[in-house]
N, C-alpha and C positions, 0 to 999 in steps of 0.2 A: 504493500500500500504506500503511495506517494506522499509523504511527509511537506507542509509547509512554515517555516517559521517566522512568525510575524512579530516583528522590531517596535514597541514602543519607544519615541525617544522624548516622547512629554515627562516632565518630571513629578506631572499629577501621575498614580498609578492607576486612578480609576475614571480617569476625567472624560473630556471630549475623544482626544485621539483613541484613546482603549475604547471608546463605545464603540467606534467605527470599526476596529479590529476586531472586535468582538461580535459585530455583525457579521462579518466576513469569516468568523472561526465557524460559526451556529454555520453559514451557508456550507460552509466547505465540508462541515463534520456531513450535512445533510447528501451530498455529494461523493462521497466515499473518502475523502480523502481527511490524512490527520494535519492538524498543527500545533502548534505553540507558540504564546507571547510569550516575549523578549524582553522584560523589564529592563530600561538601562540604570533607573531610579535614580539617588539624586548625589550623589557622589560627584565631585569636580572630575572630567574626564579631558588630558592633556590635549591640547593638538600635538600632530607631528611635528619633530625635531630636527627631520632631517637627519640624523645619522647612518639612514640606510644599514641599519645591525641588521634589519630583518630578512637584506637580500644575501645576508650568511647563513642567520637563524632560522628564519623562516617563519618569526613571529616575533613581535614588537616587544623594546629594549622595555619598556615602560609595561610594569606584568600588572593589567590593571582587567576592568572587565572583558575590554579591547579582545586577550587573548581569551579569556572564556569564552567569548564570540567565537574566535574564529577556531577555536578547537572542537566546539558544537556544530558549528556549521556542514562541513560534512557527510552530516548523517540526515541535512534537508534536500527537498529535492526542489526547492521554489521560497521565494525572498517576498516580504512585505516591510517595508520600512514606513510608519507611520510617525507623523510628526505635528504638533501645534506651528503656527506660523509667526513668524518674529520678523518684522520689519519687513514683510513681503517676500521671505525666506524660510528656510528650515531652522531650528532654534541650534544655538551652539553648540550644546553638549551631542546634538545628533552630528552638527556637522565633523567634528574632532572624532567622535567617532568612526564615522565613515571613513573620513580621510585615511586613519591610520588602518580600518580594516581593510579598505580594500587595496591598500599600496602594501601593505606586509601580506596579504593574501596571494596577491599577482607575485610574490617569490616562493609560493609554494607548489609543488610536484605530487598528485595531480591537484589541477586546480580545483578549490571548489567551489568554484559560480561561475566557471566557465560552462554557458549553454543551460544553466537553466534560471525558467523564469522569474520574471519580479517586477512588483508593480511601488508604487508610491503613494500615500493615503496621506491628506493632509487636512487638517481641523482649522476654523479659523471663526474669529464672529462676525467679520463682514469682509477682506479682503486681501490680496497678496497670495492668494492661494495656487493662482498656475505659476507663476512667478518660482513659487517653491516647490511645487510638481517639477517644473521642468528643472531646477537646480538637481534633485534626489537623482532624476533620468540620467541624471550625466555621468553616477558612477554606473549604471548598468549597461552603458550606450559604449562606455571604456574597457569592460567586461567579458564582452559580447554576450548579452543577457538579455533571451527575447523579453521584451517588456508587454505587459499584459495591461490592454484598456478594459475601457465601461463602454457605455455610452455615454459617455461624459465625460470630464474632468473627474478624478478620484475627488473630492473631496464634501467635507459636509460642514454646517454651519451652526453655532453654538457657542454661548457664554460656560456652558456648563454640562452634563450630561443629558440632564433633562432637557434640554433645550435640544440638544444636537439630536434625540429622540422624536422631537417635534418636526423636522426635516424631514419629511418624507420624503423627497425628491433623492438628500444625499445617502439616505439609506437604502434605497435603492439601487443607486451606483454602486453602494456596498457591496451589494447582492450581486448584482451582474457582473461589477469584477471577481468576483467570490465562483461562480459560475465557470466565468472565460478561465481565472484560472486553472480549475478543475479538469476544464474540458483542455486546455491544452497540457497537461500533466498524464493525462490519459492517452491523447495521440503518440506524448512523445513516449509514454512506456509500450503502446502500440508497436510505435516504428523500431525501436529497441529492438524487442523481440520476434518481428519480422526481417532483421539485420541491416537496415538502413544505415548505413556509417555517416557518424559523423564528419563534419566538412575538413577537410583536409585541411592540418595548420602549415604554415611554412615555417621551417624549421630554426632558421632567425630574423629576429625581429629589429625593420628598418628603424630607428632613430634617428632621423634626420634635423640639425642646426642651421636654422638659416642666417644666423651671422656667420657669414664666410670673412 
């Protein structure tokens, strides 16, 4: 059964953002497939340093939640990263997270988000919200992580939980992404086991400087 793990990175545990993943957990569970939220809670979490330890170690010099992430990770077959919105963006502690998972992750053998899906869930109480959709896209667009829509915009609107419960519209998108996930979690263990190979990688990767 295909495992999804879905990222709280609001440092409410039970706020806005968690309702919306929690729509998404009920559709998915109804769907055959399992998940789990990802509390990041509320603990200061580093940005990157720059020291590039983890293209030795193969996990961040800084052993904070960052590596319990990315030790779990793994064992999912499919990514949700949900977030409140801060300034028309994704809030900080998600972004430092991100940053550091997915740049110590791309030094690891096999990868683990390479090729499968993930979408971006964002809460807000009136706006900034594709603004930070489209920011979260960017690690999975880096990835190569099919990204999974709604019909819509992932997101839903709320001072509070209750409120964001009063949204029918974004609960709905909940759903459908909750849905599209499933069903492409299903094709792809389909094509698996009908032998469809994966896309051929080349085997080193161009880095190109354009200050010459």
């Amino acid at each position: 059964m295909s495992r999804v793990l879905l990222v709280n990175g609001s440092p409410h545990k039970e706020c806005c953002t968690y309702t919306a993943l929690n729509v998404i957990r009920e559709t998915l569970k109804e769907e055959g497939i399992e998940s789990e939220i990802f509390w990041l809670g509320t603990k200061p979490v580093s940005g990157c340093t720059a020291c590039r330890s983890c293209s030795k170690t193969g996990e961040c010099v800084i052993d904070d939640i960052v590596n319990e992430f990315t030790k779990k990770a793994p064992e999912f077959d499919g990514f949700i990263f949900g977030s409140p919105v801060y300034y028309s963006g994704m809030n900080g502690t998600l972004m430092s997270f991100m940053d550091r998972v997915f740049f110590s992750s791309g030094r690891k053998d096999p990868h683990p988000f390479r090729y499968k899906p993930a979408a971006a869930v964002v809460s807000a109480r009136r706006a900034g919200t594709t603004s930070a959709i489209d920011q979260i896209n960017k690690y999975f667009l880096h990835q190569q992580m099919p990204i999974i829509s709604s019909r819509y915009w992932n997101m839903v609107h709320g001072n509070n939980a209750e409120e964001v419960l009063q949204d029918e519209e974004g609960l709905q998108i909940m759903r459908v992404l909750a849905r599209n996930m499933a069903w492409f979690l299903k094709l792809k263990e389909a094509g698996e086991k009908a032998g469809v190979p994966y896309p051929k990688e080349e085997e080193v990767r161009k880095s190109t400087n354009f200050i010459r």
